[in-house]
N, C-alpha and C positions, 0 to 999 in steps of 0.2 A: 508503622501502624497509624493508621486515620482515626484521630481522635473527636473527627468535626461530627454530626450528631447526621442520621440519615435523613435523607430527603425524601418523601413519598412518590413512592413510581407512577403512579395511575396519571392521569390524562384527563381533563375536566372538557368539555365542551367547546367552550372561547380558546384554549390551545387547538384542539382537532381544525377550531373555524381557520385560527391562525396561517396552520399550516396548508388547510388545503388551499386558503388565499394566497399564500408565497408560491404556491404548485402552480396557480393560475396566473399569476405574475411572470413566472420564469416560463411557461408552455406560451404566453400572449408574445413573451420579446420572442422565440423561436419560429412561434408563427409567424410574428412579423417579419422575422429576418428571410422567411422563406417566400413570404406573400412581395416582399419590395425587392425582390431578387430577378422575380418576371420577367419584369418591364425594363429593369435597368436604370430605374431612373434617379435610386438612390444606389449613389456609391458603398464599397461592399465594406469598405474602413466604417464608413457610418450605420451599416448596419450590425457591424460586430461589435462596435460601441453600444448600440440600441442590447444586443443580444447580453453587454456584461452590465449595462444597466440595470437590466432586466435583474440579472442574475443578484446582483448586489442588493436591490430593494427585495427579494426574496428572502437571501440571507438575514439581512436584516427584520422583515418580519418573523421570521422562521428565530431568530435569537430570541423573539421577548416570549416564547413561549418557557413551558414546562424542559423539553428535551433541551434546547438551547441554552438554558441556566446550567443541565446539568452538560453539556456542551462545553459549556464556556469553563465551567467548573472543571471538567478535566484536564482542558486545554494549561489553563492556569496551574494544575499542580504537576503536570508533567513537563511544564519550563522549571517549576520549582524544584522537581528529582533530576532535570538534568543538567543543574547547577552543581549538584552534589557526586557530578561522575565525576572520574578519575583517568583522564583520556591518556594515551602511553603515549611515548615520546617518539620522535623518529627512529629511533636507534632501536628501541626496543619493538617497532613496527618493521624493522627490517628483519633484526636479528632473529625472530618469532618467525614471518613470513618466509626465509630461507631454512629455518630447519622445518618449516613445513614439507617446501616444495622438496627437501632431502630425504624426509619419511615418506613421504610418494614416489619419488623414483625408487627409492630401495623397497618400497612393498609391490611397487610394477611389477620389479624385476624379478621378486621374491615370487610373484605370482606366477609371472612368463615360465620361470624355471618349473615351479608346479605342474601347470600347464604343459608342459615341456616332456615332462617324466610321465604325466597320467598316458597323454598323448601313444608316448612311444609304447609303452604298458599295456595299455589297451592295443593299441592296431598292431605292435610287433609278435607282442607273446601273446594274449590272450587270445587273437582274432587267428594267427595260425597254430595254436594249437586241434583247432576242428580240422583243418586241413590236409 
Protein backbone atom coordinates (compact mmCIF):
# COMPACT_ATOMS: atom_id res chain seq x y z
CA UNK A 1 0.00 0.00 0.00
CA UNK A 2 1.12 3.63 -1.00
CA UNK A 3 1.44 5.62 1.89
CA UNK A 4 2.85 8.90 -0.12
CA UNK A 5 -0.06 11.62 0.12
CA UNK A 6 -1.90 12.02 -3.55
CA UNK A 7 -0.90 14.31 -6.08
CA UNK A 8 -3.60 16.40 -7.92
CA UNK A 9 -4.44 15.19 -11.41
CA UNK A 10 -5.67 18.34 -13.20
CA UNK A 11 -3.35 20.09 -15.77
CA UNK A 12 -2.70 23.93 -15.24
CA UNK A 13 -1.96 25.93 -18.36
CA UNK A 14 2.11 26.40 -18.41
CA UNK A 15 2.02 22.26 -18.31
CA UNK A 16 -0.55 22.11 -21.57
CA UNK A 17 2.04 25.02 -23.00
CA UNK A 18 4.86 22.66 -22.00
CA UNK A 19 3.82 19.80 -23.67
CA UNK A 20 2.39 21.09 -26.88
CA UNK A 21 6.04 22.83 -27.15
CA UNK A 22 7.87 19.21 -26.84
CA UNK A 23 5.00 18.08 -29.57
CA UNK A 24 6.50 20.95 -31.73
CA UNK A 25 10.00 20.13 -30.86
CA UNK A 26 9.81 16.39 -31.85
CA UNK A 27 7.28 17.09 -35.30
CA UNK A 28 10.40 20.13 -36.29
CA UNK A 29 13.32 17.12 -35.97
CA UNK A 30 10.84 14.86 -38.16
CA UNK A 31 10.20 17.48 -40.53
CA UNK A 32 13.52 18.14 -40.73
CA UNK A 33 14.66 14.66 -41.13
CA UNK A 34 12.20 14.52 -43.95
CA UNK A 35 12.87 18.05 -45.49
CA UNK A 36 17.23 17.12 -45.69
CA UNK A 37 16.34 13.83 -46.97
CA UNK A 38 15.51 15.47 -50.70
CA UNK A 39 18.41 16.70 -51.77
CA UNK A 40 20.89 14.38 -50.17
CA UNK A 41 22.92 16.64 -48.97
CA UNK A 42 22.80 15.80 -45.42
CA UNK A 43 23.86 12.20 -44.61
CA UNK A 44 20.92 10.08 -43.24
CA UNK A 45 23.29 9.10 -39.72
CA UNK A 46 23.17 12.85 -39.13
CA UNK A 47 19.79 13.24 -39.81
CA UNK A 48 18.76 10.40 -37.35
CA UNK A 49 20.86 12.10 -34.91
CA UNK A 50 19.02 15.55 -35.57
CA UNK A 51 15.58 13.11 -35.34
CA UNK A 52 16.80 11.74 -31.54
CA UNK A 53 17.80 14.95 -30.66
CA UNK A 54 14.81 16.15 -31.31
CA UNK A 55 13.21 13.55 -29.48
CA UNK A 56 15.39 13.90 -26.34
CA UNK A 57 14.80 17.85 -25.83
CA UNK A 58 11.18 16.77 -26.03
CA UNK A 59 11.38 14.34 -23.41
CA UNK A 60 12.98 16.56 -21.52
CA UNK A 61 10.61 19.26 -21.66
CA UNK A 62 7.64 17.00 -21.62
CA UNK A 63 9.47 15.74 -17.77
CA UNK A 64 9.22 19.15 -15.96
CA UNK A 65 5.58 19.14 -16.53
CA UNK A 66 2.56 17.93 -14.23
CA UNK A 67 2.20 14.21 -16.12
CA UNK A 68 6.12 13.72 -16.24
CA UNK A 69 6.51 14.10 -12.35
CA UNK A 70 3.81 11.78 -12.00
CA UNK A 71 5.94 9.90 -14.88
CA UNK A 72 8.86 9.82 -13.39
CA UNK A 73 7.06 8.94 -10.04
CA UNK A 74 5.98 5.74 -11.36
CA UNK A 75 9.01 4.85 -13.24
CA UNK A 76 10.88 5.17 -9.70
CA UNK A 77 8.47 3.03 -7.61
CA UNK A 78 8.26 0.28 -10.13
CA UNK A 79 12.24 -0.20 -9.99
CA UNK A 80 11.48 -0.07 -6.31
CA UNK A 81 8.80 -3.31 -6.37
CA UNK A 82 10.96 -4.89 -8.73
CA UNK A 83 13.67 -5.21 -6.30
CA UNK A 84 11.40 -6.96 -4.06
CA UNK A 85 10.60 -9.82 -6.79
CA UNK A 86 11.66 -13.21 -6.21
CA UNK A 87 12.85 -14.46 -9.65
CA UNK A 88 13.14 -18.72 -9.75
CA UNK A 89 16.08 -20.25 -10.39
CA UNK A 90 17.07 -22.27 -13.50
CA UNK A 91 16.11 -25.41 -12.35
CA UNK A 92 12.77 -24.50 -11.11
CA UNK A 93 12.37 -22.67 -14.84
CA UNK A 94 12.90 -25.80 -16.25
CA UNK A 95 11.20 -28.15 -14.04
CA UNK A 96 7.94 -25.82 -14.32
CA UNK A 97 8.30 -25.37 -18.20
CA UNK A 98 8.51 -29.25 -18.82
CA UNK A 99 5.53 -30.15 -16.76
CA UNK A 100 3.90 -27.59 -18.67
CA UNK A 101 4.60 -28.66 -22.04
CA UNK A 102 3.48 -32.41 -20.49
CA UNK A 103 -0.11 -31.14 -19.43
CA UNK A 104 -0.43 -29.92 -23.18
CA UNK A 105 0.39 -32.89 -24.85
CA UNK A 106 -1.76 -35.11 -22.60
CA UNK A 107 -4.81 -32.61 -22.92
CA UNK A 108 -4.05 -32.55 -27.05
CA UNK A 109 -4.28 -35.89 -26.97
CA UNK A 110 -7.16 -35.95 -24.39
CA UNK A 111 -8.84 -33.62 -26.84
CA UNK A 112 -7.94 -35.51 -30.26
CA UNK A 113 -9.44 -38.61 -28.58
CA UNK A 114 -12.69 -36.62 -27.82
CA UNK A 115 -12.59 -35.38 -30.95
CA UNK A 116 -12.21 -38.74 -32.14
CA UNK A 117 -15.26 -40.32 -30.60
CA UNK A 118 -17.71 -37.28 -31.20
CA UNK A 119 -16.50 -37.65 -34.88
CA UNK A 120 -17.18 -41.36 -35.38
CA UNK A 121 -20.71 -40.79 -33.21
CA UNK A 122 -21.83 -38.34 -35.17
CA UNK A 123 -21.04 -39.41 -38.90
CA UNK A 124 -21.19 -43.40 -38.20
CA UNK A 125 -24.40 -43.84 -35.94
CA UNK A 126 -26.19 -40.76 -36.02
CA UNK A 127 -25.92 -39.60 -39.71
CA UNK A 128 -26.93 -43.45 -40.80
CA UNK A 129 -29.30 -43.93 -38.87
CA UNK A 130 -31.84 -41.52 -41.54
CA UNK A 131 -30.55 -43.74 -44.10
Amino acid sequence: MNTKAEQPKGTNAGDVGKLILAGLVLAAGIFAYSWFGRDGSVSASMRLLGVLASLVIALTIAAFTGLGRRVRNFLAESQFEMRKVVWPTREETIKTTGIILLVVVILSLLLGLIDLILKSVILDWLLKLGG
